[in-house]
VOBA-1610 file (N, C-alpha, C; in pm, whole numbers, padded with zeros to 5 digits, always signed):
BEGIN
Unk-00737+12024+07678Unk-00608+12002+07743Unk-00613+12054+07886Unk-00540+11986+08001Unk-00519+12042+08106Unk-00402+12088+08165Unk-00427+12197+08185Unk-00257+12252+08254Unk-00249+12312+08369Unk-00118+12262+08416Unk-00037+12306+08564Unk+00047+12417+08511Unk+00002+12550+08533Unk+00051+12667+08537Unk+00109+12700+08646Unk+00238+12735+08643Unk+00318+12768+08778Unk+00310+12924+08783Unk+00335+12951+08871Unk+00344+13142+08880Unk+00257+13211+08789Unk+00098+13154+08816Unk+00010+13202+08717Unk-00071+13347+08768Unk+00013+13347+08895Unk-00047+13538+08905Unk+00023+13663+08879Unk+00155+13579+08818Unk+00250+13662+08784Unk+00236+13780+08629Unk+00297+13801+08552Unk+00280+13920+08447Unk+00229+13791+08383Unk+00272+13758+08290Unk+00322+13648+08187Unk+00231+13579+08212Unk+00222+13502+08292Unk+00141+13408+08356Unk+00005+13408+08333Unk-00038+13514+08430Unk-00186+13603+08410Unk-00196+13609+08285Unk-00139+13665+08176Unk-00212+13733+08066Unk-00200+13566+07996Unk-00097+13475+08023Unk-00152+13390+07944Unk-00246+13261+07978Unk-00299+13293+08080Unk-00413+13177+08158Unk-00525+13283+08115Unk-00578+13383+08109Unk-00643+13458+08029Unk-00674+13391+07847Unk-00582+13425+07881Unk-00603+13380+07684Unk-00596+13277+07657Unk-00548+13176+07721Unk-00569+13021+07699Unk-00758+13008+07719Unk-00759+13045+07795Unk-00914+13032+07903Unk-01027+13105+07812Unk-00980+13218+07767Unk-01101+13306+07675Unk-01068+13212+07515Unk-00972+13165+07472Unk-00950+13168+07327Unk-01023+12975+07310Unk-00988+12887+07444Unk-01011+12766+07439Unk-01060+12733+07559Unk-01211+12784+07585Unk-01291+12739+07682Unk-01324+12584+07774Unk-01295+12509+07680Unk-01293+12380+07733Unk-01161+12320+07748Unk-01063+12402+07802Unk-00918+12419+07859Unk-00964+12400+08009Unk-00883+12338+08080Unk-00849+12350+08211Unk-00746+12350+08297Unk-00696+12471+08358Unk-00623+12506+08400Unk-00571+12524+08569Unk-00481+12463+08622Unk-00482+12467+08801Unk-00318+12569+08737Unk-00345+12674+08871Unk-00275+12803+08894Unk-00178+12775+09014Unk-00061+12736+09031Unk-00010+12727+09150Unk+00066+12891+09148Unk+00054+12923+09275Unk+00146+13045+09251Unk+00183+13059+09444Unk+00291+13142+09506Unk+00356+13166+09645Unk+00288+13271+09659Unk+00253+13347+09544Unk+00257+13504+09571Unk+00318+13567+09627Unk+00435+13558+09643Unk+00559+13666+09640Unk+00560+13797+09578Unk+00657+13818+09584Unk+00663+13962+09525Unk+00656+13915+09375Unk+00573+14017+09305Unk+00542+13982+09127Unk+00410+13924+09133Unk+00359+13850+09201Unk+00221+13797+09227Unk+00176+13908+09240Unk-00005+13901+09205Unk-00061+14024+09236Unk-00227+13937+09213Unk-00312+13917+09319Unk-00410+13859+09309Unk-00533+13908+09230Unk-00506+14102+09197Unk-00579+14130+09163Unk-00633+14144+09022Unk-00516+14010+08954Unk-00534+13962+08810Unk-00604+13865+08802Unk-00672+13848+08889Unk-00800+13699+08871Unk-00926+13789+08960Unk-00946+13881+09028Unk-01036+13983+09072Unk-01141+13928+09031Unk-01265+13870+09055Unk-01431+13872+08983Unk-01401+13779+08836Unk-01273+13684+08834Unk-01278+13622+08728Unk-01341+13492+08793Unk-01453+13443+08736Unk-01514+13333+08770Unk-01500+13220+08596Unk-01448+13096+08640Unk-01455+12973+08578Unk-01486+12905+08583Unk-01489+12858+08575Unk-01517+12658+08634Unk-01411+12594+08591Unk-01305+12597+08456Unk-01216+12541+08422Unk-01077+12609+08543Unk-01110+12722+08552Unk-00978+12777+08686Unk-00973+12738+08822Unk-00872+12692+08880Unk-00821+12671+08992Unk-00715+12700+09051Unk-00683+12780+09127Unk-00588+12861+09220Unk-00560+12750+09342Unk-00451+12746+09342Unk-00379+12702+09446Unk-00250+12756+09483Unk-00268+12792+09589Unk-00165+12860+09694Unk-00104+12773+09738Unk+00053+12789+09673Unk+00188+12656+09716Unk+00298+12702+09657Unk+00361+12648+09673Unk+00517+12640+09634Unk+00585+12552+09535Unk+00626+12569+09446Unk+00701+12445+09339Unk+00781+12386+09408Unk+00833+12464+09511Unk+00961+12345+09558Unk+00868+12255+09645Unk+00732+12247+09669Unk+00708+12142+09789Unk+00634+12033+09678Unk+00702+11903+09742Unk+00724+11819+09658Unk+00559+11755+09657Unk+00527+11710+09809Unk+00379+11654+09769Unk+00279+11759+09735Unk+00295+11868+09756Unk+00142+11904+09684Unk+00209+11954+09512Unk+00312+11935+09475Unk+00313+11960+09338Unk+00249+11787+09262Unk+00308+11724+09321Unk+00278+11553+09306Unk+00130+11530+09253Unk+00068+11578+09377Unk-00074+11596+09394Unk-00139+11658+09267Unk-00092+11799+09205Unk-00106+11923+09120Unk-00096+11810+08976Unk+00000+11737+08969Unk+00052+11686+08863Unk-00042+11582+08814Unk-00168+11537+08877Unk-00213+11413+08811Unk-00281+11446+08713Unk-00290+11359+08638Unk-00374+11413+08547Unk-00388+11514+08458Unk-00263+11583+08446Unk-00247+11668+08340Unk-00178+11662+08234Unk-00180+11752+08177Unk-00118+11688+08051Unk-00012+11803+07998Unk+00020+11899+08062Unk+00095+11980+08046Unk+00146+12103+08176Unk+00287+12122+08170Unk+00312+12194+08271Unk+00388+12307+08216Unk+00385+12460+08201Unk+00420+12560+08248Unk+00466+12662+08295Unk+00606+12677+08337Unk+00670+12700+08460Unk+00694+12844+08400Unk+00622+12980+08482Unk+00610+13122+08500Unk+00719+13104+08610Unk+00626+13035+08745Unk+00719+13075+08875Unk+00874+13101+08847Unk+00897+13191+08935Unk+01040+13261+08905Unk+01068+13394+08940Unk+01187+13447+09076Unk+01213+13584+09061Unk+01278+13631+08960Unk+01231+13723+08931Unk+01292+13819+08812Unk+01337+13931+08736Unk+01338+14015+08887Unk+01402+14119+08831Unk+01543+14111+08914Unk+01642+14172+08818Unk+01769+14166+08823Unk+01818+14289+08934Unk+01771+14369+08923Unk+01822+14467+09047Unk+01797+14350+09182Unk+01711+14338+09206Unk+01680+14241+09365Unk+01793+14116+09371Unk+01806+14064+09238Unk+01920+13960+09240Unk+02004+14013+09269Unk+02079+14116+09254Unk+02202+14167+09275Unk+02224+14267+09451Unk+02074+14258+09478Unk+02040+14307+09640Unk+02108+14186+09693Unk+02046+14057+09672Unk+02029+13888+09761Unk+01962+13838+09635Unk+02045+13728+09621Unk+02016+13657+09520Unk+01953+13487+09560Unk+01961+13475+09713Unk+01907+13321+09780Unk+01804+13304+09725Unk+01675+13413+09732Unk+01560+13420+09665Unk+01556+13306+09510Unk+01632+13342+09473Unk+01623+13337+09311Unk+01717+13213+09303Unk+01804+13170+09386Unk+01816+13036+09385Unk+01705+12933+09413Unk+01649+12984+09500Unk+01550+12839+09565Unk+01472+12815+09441Unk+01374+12917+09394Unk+01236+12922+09326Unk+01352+12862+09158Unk+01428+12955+09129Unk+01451+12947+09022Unk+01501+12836+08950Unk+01628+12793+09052Unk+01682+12651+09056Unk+01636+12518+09126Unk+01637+12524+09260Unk+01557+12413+09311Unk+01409+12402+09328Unk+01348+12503+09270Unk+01220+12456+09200Unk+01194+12411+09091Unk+01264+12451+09037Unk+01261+12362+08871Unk+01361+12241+08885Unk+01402+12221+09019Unk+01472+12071+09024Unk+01334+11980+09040Unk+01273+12041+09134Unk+01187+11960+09230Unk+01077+11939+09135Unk+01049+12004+09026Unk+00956+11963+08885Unk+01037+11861+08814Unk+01084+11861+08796Unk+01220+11774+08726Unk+01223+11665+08779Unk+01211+11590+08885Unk+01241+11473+08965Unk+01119+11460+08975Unk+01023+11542+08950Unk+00857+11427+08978Unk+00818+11402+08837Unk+00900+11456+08736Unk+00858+11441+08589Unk+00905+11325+08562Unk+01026+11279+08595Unk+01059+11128+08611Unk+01016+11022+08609Unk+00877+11045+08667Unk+00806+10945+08661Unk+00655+10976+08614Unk+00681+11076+08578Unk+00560+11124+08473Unk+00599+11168+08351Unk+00691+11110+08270Unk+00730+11133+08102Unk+00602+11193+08022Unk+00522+11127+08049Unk+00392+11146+07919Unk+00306+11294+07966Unk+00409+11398+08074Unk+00296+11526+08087Unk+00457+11616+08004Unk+00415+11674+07955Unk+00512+11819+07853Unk+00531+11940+07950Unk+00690+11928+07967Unk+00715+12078+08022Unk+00795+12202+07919Unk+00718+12306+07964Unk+00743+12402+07927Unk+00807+12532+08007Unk+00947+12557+08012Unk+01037+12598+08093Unk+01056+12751+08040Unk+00960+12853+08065Unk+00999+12980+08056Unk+01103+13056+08117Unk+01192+13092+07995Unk+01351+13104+08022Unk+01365+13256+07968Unk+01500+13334+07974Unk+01487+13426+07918Unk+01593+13473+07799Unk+01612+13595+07703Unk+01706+13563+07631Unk+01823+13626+07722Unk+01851+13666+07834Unk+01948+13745+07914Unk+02040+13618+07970Unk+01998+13513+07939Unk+02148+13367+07958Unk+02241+13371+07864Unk+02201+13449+07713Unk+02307+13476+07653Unk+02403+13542+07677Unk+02352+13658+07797Unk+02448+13754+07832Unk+02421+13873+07722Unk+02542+13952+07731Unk+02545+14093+07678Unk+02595+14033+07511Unk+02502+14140+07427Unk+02497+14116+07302Unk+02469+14281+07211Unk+02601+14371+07164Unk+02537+14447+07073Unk+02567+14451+06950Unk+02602+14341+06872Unk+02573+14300+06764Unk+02502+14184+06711Unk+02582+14085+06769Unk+02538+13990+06693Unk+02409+13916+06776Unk+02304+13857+06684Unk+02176+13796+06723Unk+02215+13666+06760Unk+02190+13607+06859Unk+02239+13471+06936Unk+02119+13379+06876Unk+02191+13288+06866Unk+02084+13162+06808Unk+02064+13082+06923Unk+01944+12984+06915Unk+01961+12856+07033Unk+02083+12759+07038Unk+02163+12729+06948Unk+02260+12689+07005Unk+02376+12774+07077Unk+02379+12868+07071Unk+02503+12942+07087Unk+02541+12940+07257Unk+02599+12985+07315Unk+02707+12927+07398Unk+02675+13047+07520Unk+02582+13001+07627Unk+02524+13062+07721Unk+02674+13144+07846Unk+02623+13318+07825Unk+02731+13355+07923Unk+02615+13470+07998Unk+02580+13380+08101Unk+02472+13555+08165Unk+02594+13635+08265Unk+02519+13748+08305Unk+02579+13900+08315Unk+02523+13894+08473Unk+02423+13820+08562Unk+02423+13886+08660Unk+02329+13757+08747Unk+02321+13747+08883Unk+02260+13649+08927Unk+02106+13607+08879Unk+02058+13711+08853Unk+01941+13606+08815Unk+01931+13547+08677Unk+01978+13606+08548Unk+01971+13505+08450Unk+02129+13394+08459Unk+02205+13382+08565Unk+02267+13305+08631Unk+02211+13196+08669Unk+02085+13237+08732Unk+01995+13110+08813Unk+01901+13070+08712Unk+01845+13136+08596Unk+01775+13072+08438Unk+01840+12997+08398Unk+01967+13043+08340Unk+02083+12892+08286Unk+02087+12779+08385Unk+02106+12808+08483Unk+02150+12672+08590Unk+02011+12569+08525Unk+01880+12633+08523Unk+01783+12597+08516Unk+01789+12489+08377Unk+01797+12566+08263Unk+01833+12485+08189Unk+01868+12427+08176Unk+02041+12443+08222Unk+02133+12284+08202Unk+02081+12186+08243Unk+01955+12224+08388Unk+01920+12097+08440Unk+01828+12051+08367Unk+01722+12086+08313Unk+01633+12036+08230Unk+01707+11945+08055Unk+01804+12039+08013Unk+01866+11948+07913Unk+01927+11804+07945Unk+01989+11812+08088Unk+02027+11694+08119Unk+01962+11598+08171Unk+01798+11654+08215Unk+01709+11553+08274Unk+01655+11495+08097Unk+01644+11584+08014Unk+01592+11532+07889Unk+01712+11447+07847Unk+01822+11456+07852Unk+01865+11383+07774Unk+01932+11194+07871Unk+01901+11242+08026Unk+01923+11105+08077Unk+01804+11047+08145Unk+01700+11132+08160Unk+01573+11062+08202Unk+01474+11057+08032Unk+01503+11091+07962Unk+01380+11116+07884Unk+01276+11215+07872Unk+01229+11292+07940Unk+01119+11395+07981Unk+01122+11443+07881Unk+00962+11469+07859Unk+00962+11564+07702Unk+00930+11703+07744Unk+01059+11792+07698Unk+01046+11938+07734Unk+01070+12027+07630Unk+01090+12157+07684Unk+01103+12280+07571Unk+01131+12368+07658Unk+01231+12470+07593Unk+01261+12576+07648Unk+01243+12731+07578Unk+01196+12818+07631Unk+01138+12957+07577Unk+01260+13025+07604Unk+01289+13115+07501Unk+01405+13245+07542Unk+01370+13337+07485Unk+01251+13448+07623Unk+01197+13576+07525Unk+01254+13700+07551Unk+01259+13796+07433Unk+01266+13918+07485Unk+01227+14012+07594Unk+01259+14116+07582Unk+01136+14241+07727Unk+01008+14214+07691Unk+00944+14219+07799Unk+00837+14179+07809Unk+00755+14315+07797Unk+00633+14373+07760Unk+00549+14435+07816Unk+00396+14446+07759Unk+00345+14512+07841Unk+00182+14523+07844Unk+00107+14521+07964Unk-00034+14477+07969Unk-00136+14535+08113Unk-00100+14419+08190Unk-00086+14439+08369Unk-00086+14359+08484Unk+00089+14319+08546Unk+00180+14384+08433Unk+00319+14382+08451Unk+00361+14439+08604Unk+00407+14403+08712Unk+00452+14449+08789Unk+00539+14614+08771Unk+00479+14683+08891Unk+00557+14792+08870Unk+00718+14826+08910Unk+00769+14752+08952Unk+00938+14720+08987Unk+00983+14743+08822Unk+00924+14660+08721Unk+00961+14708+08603Unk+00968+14823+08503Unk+01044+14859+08433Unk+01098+14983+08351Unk+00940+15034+08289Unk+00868+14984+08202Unk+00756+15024+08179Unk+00648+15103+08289Unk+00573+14995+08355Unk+00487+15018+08408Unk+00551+15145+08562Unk+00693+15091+08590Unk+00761+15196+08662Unk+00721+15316+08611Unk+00752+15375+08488Unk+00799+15485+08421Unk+00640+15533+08385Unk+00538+15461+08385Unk+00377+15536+08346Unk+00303+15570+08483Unk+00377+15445+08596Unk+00315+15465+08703Unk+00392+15662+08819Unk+00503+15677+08785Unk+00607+15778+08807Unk+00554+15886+08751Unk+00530+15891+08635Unk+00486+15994+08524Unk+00319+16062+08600Unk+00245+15966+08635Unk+00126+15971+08646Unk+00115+16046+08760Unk+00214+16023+08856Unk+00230+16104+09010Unk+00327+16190+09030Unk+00391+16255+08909Unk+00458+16356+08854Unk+00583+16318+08978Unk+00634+16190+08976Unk+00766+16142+09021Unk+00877+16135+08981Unk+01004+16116+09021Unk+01090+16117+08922Unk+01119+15975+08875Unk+01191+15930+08751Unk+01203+15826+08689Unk+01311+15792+08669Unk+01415+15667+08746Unk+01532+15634+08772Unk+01561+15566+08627Unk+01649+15648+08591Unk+01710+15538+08429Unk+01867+15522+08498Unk+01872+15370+08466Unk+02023+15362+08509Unk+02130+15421+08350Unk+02256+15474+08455Unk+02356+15530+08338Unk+02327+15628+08269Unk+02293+15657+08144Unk+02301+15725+08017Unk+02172+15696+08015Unk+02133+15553+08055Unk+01989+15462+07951Unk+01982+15453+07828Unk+02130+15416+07775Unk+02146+15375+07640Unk+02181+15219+07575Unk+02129+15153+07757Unk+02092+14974+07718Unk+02064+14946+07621Unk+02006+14891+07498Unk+01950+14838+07432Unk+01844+14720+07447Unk+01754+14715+07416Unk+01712+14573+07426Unk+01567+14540+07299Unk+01547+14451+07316Unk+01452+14398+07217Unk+01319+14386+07329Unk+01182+14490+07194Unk+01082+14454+07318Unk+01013+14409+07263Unk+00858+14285+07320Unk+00788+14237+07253Unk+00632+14214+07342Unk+00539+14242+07289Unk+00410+14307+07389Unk+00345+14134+07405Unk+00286+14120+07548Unk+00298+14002+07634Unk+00182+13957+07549Unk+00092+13976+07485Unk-00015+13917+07422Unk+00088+13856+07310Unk+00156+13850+07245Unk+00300+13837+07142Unk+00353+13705+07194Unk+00400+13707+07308Unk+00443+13633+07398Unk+00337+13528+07423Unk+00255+13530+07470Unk+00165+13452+07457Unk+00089+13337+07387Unk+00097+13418+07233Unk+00067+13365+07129Unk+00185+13253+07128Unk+00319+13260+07127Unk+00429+13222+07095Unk+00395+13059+07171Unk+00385+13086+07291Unk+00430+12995+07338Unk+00268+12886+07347Unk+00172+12957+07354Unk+00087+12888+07270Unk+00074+12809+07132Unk+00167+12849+07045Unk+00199+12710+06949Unk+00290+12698+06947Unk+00404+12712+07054Unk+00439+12570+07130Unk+00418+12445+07162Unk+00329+12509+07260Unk+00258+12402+07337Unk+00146+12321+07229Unk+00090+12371+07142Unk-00037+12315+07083Unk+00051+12239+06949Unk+00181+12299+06914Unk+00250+12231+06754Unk+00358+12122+06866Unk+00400+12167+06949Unk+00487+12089+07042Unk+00604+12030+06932Unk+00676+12081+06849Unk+00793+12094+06730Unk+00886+12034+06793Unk+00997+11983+06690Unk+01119+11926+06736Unk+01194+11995+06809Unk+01234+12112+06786Unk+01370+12175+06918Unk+01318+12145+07024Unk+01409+12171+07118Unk+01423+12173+07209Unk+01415+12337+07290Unk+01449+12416+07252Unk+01449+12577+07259Unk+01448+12663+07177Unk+01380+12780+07177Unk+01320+12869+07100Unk+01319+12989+07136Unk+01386+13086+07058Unk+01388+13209+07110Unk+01270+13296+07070Unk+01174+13375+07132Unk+01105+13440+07083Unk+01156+13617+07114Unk+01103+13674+06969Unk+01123+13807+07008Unk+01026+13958+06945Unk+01024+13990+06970Unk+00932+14130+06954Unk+00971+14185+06807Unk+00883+14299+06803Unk+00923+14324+06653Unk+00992+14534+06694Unk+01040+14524+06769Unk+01112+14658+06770Unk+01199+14619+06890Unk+01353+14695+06881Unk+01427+14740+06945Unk+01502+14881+06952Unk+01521+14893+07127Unk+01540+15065+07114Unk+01592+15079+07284Unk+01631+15203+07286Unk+01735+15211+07441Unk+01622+15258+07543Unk+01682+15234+07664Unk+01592+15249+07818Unk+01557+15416+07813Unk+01659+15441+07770Unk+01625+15629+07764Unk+01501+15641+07626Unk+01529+15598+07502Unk+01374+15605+07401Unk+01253+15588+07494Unk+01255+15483+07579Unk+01162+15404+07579Unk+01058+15519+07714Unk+01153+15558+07782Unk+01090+15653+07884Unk+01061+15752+07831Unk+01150+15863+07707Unk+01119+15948+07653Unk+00971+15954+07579Unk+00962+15838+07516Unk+00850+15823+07421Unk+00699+15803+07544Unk+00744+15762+07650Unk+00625+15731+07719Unk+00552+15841+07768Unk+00683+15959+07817Unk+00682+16103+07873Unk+00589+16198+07747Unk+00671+16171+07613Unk+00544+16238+07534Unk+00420+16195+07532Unk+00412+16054+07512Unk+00239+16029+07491Unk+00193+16060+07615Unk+00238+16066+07699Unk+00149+16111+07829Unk+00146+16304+07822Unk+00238+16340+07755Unk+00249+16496+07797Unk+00310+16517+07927Unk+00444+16466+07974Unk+00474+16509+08086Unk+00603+16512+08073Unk+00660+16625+08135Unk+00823+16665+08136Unk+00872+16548+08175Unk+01012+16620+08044Unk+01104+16499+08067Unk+01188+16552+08141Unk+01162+16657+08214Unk+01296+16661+08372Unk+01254+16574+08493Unk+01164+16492+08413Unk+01099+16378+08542Unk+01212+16249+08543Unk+01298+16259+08431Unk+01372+16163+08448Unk+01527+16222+08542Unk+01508+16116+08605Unk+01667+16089+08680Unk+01730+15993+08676Unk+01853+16019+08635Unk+01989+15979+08542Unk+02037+15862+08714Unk+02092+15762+08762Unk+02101+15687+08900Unk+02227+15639+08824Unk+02317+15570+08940Unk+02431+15522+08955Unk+02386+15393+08773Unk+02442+15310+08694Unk+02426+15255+08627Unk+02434+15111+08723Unk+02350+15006+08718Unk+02415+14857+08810Unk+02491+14752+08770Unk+02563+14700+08896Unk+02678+14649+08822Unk+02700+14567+08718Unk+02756+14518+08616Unk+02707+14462+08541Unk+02652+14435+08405Unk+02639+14586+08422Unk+02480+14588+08281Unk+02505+14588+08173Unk+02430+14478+08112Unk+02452+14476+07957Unk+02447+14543+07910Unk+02500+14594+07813Unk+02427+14719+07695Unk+02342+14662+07597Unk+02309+14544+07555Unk+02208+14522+07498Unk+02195+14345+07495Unk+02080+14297+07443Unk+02042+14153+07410Unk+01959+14159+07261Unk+02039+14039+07193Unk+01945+14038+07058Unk+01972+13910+07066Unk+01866+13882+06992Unk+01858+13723+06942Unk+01776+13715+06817Unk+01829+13576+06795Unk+01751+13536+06621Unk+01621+13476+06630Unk+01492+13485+06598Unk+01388+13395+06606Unk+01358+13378+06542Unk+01445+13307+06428Unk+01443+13234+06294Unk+01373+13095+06308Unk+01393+13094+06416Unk+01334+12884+06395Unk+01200+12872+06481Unk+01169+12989+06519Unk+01015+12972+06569Unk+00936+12974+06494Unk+00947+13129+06402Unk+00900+13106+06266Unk+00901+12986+06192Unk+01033+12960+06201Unk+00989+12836+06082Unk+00971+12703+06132Unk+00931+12654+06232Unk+00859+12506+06277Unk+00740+12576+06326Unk+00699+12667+06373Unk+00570+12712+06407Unk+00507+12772+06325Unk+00571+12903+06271Unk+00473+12970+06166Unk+00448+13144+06265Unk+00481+13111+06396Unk+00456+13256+06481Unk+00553+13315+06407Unk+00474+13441+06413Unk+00598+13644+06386Unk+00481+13709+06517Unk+00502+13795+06566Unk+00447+13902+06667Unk+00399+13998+06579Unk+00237+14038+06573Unk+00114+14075+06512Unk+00109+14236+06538Unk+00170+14287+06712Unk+00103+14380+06749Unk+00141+14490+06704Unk+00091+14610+06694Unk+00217+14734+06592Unk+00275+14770+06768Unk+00402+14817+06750Unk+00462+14840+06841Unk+00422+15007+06913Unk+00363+15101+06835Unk+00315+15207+06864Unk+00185+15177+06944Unk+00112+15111+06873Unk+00009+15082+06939Unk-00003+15041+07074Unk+00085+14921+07081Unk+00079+14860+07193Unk+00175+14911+07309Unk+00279+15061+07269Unk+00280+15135+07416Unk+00172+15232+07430Unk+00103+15243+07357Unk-00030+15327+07407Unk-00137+15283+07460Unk-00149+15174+07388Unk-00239+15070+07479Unk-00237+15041+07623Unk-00097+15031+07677Unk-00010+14963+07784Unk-00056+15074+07895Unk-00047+15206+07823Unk-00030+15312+07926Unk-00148+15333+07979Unk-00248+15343+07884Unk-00419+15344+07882Unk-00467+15262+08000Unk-00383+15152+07977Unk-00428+15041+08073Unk-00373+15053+08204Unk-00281+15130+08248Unk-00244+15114+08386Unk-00296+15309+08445Unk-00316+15396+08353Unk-00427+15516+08368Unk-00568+15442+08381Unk-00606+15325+08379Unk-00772+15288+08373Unk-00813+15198+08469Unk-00625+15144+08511Unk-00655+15031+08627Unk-00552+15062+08744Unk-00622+15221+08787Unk-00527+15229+08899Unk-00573+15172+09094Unk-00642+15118+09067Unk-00694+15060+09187Unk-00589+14917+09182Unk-00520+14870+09072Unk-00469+14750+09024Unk-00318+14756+09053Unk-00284+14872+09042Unk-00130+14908+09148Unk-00119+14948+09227Unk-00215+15017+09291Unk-00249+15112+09437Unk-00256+14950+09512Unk-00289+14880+09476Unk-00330+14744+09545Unk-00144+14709+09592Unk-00071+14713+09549Unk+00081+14697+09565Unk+00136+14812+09674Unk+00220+14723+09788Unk+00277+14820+09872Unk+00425+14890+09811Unk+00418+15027+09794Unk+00530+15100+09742Unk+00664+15038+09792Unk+00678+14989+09950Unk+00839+14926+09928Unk+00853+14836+09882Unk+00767+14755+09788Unk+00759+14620+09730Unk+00793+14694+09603Unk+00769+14790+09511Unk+00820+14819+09392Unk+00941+14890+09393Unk+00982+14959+09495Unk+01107+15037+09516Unk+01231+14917+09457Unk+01337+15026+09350Unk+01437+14911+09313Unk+01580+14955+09399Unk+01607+14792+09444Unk+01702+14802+09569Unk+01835+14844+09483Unk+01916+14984+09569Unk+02024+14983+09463Unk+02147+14962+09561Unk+02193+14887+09579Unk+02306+14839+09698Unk+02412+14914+09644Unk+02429+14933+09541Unk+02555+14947+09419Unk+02554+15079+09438Unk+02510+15175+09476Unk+02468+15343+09509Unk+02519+15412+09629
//
């Protein structure tokens, strides 16, 4: 199979052009990515292929995606800003890429029906959730501009499927984590802080909630997706533990052995959910995926990995991970 991976130097991205590439060698894969902030080149470092190809572009530019598009047989879409503090800095960002880039895929698919898109979405379009588990049909209310600009995304893709035809799918995953994750995020923030005996911004209390699920998990998921390509239309995937922003730093602070007066308590941002759950009842059952990894394991793993690859965030300029707090 050949695929147009969008934002393939991104977290997500990377780890899953990796594992497509190691698990199905006679895969071929073209990488479009801006490299923006979340890009990080030094996730393809000394990786040599022959099936990989990097190209430096933009989704919204129409002829060289045109160009990107022949001949493949499947598309992808990582590209996307995504962390929610920066949306709520300036959110233009996260219009262009988020929305009128996934227009500008959308209108060349038009006339390419017979390539499969795959629209990585998140479960935060449901909005704030601390009880009940949201299903794929249920009735999209997001909490803040950027899973604002995910829904827009969708509606457009449901309505290109249902008046152009295009054969698509939509992903709605939990927190993400594991190795090559940008450090702007709560994880790799909180091991990279710890490690330089910094302090560690938890918004509020840090008694968010959320559902987490380790990116090799993620991966898998949307890999038989793409390979069972099932009737829905959208699919929520999710991790096999949930637990609050304050656990999640605490627990990291012990396995490392480092005081927890490293944490600092910050204004809470506006907005914030207290938690997201969802059902991933129907992935399981047209696919057959559940998430494999033990959840202990894989924050120890996570941490190991960014203590073993510190040349791999040192590579990142510190005001590029700093989180903008306008709201402060």
């Amino acid at each position: 199979m050949k695929y147009l991976v969008t934002g393939g130097c991104g977290f997500i991205g990377s780890n899953f052009i990796h594992r497509i590439l190691g698990k199905f060698p006679d895969s071929k894969i073209i990488n479009i990515d801006a490299m923006n902030i979340g890009s990080n080149s030094q996730n393809f470092k000394n990786f040599s292929n022959k099936n990989y190809t990097f190209v430096k572009g933009n989704i919204s530019n129409k002829v060289l995606m045109k160009k990107l598009m022949k001949n493949v047989d499947c598309i992808i879409n990582f590209a996307a800003e995504s962390h929610v503090d920066r949306s709520i800095h300036d959110s233009n960002s996260f219009l262009k890429s988020n929305v009128l880039g996934v227009h500008n895929i959308l209108e060349l698919l038009r006339k390419k029906k017979e390539i499969r898109f795959l629209q990585i979405s998140t479960d935060e379009v449901y909005g704030e959730s601390i009880k009940k588990n949201y299903l794929e049909h249920d009735e999209l209310n997001p909490s803040n501009p950027y899973s604002a600009t995910k829904a827009a995304a969708e509606m457009l893709i449901r309505s290109y499927v249902r008046t152009y035809g295009i054969d698509a799918k939509i992903s709605r995953c939990t927190n993400n984590f594991g190795p090559r994750q940008y450090p702007e995020k709560l994880i790799p923030k909180t091991i990279i802080s710890a490690l330089k005996n910094k302090k560690i911004p938890v918004h509020g209390l840090g008694l968010a909630k959320r559902q987490w699920i380790h990116v090799f998990d993620h991966c898998d998921a949307l890999e038989q997706i793409i390979s069972k390509w099932p009737r829905s239309l959208i699919y929520n995937i999710s991790g096999n533990f949930e637990t609050t922003t304050l656990n999640i730093v605490k627990t990291i602070l012990d396995k490392m052995n480092k005081s927890k007066n490293l944490i600092n308590f910050v204004a809470d941002r506006p907005g914030q959910d207290q938690g997201y759950r969802v059902n991933a009842n129907l992935i399981k059952k047209e696919t057959g995926f559940k998430p494999k990894i033990n959840p202990k394991y894989a924050l120890q793993s996570t941490i190991d990995w960014y203590v073993e690859n510190e040349k791999w965030w040192k590579s990142i300029p510190f005001e590029q991970i700093k989180n903008p707090t306008p709201w402060k």
